[in-house]
C-alpha positions in Angstrom: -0.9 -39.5 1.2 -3.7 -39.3 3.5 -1.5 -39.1 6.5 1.1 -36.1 4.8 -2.4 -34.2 4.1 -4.1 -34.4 8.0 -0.6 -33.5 9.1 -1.0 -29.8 6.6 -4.7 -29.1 8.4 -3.2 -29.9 11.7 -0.4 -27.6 11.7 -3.4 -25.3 9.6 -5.4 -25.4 12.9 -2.3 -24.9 15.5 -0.8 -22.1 13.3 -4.1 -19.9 13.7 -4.8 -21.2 17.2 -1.4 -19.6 18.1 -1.9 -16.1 15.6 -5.2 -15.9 17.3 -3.2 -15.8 21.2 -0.4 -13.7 19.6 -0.7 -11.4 16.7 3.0 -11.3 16.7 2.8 -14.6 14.9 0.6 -13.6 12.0 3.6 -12.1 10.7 6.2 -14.8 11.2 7.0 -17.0 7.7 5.6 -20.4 9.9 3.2 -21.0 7.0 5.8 -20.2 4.4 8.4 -22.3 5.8 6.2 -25.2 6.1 4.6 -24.9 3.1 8.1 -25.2 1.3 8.9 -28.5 3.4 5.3 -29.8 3.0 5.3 -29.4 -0.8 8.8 -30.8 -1.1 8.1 -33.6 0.9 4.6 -34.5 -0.8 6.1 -34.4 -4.3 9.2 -36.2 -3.1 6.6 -39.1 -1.9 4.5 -38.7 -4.7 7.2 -40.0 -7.0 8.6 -42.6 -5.0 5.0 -44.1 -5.1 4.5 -43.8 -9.0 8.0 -45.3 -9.3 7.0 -48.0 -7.1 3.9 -48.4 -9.3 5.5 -48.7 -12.3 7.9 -51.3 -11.0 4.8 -53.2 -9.9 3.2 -53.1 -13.5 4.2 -55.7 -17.0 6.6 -54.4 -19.0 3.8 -53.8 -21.6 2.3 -51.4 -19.4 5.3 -49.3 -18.7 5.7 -48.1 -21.6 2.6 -47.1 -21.9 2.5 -45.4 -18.3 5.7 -43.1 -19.1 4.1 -40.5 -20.7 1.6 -40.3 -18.1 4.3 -40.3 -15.4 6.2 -37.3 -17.1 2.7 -35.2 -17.5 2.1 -36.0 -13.6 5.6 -35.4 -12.4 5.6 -32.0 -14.4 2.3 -31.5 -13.2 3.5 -32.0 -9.5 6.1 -29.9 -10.1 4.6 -26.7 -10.9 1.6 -27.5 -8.2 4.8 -28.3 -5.3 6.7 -24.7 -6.6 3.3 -22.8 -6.6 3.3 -22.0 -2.9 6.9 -20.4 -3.3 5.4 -17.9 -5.4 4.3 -15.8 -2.8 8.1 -15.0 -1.7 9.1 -13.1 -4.7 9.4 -9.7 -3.5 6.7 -7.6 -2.0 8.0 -3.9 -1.1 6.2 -3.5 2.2 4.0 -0.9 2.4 4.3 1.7 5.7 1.5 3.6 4.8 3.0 6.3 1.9 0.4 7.4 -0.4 2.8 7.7 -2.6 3.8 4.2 -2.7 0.2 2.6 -2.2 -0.3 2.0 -6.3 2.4 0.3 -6.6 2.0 -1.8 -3.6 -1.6 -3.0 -4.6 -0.6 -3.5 -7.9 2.1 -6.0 -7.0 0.0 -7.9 -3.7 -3.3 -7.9 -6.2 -1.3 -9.6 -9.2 0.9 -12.1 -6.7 -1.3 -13.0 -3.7 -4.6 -11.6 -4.4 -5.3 -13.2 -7.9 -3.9 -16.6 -6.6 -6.5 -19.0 -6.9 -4.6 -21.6 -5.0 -4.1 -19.8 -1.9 -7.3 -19.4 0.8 -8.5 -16.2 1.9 -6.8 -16.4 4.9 -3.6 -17.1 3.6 -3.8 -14.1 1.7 -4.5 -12.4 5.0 -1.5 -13.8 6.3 0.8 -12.6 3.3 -0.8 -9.3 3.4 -0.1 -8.7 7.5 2.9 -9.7 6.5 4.1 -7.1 3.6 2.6 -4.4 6.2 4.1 -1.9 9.2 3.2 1.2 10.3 -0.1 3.0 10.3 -0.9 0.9 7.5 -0.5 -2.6 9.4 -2.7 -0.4 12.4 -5.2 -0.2 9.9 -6.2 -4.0 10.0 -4.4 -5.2 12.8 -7.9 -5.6 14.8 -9.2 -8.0 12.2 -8.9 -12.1 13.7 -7.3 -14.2 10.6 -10.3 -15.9 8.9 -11.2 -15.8 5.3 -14.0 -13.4 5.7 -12.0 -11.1 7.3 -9.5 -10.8 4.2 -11.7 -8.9 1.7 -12.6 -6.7 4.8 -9.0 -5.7 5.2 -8.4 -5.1 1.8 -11.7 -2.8 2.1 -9.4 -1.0 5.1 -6.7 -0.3 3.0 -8.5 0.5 0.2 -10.8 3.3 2.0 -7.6 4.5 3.7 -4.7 4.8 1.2 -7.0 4.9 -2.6 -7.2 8.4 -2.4 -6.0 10.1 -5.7 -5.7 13.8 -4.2 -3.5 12.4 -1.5 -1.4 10.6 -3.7 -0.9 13.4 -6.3 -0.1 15.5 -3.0 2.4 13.0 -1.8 4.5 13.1 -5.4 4.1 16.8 -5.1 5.7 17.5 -2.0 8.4 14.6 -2.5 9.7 16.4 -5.5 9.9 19.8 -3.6 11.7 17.9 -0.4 14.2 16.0 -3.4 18.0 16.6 -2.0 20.3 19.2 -3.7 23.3 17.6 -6.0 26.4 18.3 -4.8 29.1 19.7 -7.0 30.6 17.4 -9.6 28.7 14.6 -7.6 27.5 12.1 -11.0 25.7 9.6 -8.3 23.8 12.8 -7.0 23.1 13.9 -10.3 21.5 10.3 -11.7 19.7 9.8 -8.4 18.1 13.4 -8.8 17.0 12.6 -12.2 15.4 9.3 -11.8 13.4 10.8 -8.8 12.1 13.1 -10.3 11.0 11.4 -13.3 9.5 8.8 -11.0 7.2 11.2 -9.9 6.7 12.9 -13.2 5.4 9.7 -14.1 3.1 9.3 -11.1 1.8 12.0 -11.3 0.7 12.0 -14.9 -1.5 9.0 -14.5 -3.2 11.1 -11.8 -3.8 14.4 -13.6 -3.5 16.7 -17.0 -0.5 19.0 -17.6 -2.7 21.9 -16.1 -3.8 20.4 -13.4 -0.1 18.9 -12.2 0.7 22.9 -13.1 -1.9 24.0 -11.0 -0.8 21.4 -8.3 2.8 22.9 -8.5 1.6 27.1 -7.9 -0.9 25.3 -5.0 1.9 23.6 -3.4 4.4 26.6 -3.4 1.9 29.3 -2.6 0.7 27.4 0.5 4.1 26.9 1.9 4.5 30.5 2.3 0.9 31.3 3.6 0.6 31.2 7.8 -0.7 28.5 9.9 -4.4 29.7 10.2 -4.6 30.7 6.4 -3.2 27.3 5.8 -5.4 25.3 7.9 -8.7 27.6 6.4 -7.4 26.4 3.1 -7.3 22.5 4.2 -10.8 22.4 5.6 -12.1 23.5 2.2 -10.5 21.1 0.6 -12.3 18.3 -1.8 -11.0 14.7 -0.5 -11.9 13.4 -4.1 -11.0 15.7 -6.9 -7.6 17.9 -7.5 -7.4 21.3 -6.8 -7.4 24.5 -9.3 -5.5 27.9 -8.6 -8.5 29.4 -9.6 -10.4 27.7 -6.4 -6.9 29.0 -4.8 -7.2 32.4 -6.0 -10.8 32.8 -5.2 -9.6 31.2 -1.6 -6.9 34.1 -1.2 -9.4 37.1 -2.7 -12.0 35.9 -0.2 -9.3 35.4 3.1 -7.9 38.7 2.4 -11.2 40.4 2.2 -12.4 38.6 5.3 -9.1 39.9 6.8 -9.3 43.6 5.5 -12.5 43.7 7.0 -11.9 42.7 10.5 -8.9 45.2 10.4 -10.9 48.1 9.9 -13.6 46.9 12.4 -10.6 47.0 15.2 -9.4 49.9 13.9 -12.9 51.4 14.3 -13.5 50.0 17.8 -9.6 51.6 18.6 -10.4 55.0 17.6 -13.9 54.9 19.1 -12.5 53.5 22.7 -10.1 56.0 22.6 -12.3 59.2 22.1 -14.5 58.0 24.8 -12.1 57.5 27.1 -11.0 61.0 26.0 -14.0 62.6 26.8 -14.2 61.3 29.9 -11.1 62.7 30.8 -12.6 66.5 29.8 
């Protein structure tokens, strides 16, 4: 048993060895694969040698050690199929607000909350059930087990953001595809989108406020590219927007705008009667 558990550190120490030359294999299911064989084999081994002890021992003592062969066995059982817990599915997360609670929800309750797997284990299931900006996000971080609760920090300040998310649900539901006619597929598909969102969204805001998020969304859609971008930069990054902050924002633009209008005009007409008079 000795043996079967220096052979796990040593392929422990070559696997990181190798994911610290090439990120490419931080990513690969090495550790997964081998941890299925590993287990299988240890708990294979394990109950040849308790079956060997037992054939060792008085019949007296048999008896006696069957119960506590069955508790073991089961025992080794669950502890042989806990690694292959980590493979039930993990949706992996591109970096959609939209689909970030979900995605921490499931990695927190199957990796994250396992006490049996290391830190850096967890690192390598969570570079794993990544792509896109959001694997960009950590890929600088060396696999150790320090550097798992900083990557988690990563994601956390990057993707935790409850304005973006109500944003993303917002816009997905205006971009939803039209049904086409006497299409029953369309029509179901349609419905369950939208009340996907629906329910998104209402764990992230009040009726008004999803109400106010709807007029927002519309209204900004039609306003140009400079009004737009002035409407962005005042932006909170933390709390939902109101139409009144929107109506104040469109009072104040077209005051500003007004304004600047009638200083042109002024500067026009008073350009034009000097170049008049200069022409007397």
């Amino acid at each position: 048993m000795e043996w079967i558990n220096s052979l796990n550190q040593a392929f422990d120490s070559a696997q990181t060895s190798l994911e610290r030359l090439d990120f490419a294999e931080i990513s690969s299911d090495h550790r997964i694969e081998f941890a299925e064989v590993f287990m299988d084999v240890k708990a294979k081994l394990s109950r040849g040698l308790a079956a060997h002890r037992k054939s060792q021992l008085p019949a007296s003592t048999a008896a006696n050690s069957t119960s506590i062969d069955i508790t073991n066995n089961a025992d080794l059982s669950f502890r042989s199929r806990k690694p292959r817990l980590p493979n039930l599915e993990i949706a992996r997360f591109h970096g959609s607000y939209s689909e970030w609670p979900d995605f921490l929800a499931t990695f927190t309750t199957v990796i994250g909350n396992d006490d049996e797997l290391s830190d850096i284990e967890k690192l390598q299931y969570l570079r794993s059930s990544l792509g896109g900006v959001a694997l960009e996000t950590i890929r600088s971080l060396e696999p150790s087990n320090a550097n798992f609760k900083k990557a988690m920090n990563l994601l956390v300040n990057r993707f935790d953001n409850k304005v973006l998310h109500f944003q993303a649900h917002v816009q997905a539901i205006f971009g939803l595809k039209g049904v086409e006619k006497g299409s029953s597929k369309g029509l179901r598909e349609l419905s369950d989108c939208m009340n996907s969102h629906l329910r998104a969204i209402r764990t992230l805001a009040n009726t008004q406020q999803i109400l106010d998020g709807l007029l927002i969304h519309i209204v900004t859609r039609k306003l140009d590219q400079r009004t737009r971008e002035k409407w962005e930069e005042d932006l909170s990054i933390t709390e939902l927007s109101t139409w009144d902050a929107m109506e104040s924002f469109l009072e104040k633009r077209c005051r500003m705008m007004v304004n600047l209008d009638q200083a042109l005009e002024t500067q026009t007409s008073g350009q034009q009667k000097m170049l008049k008079a200069l022409r007397c």
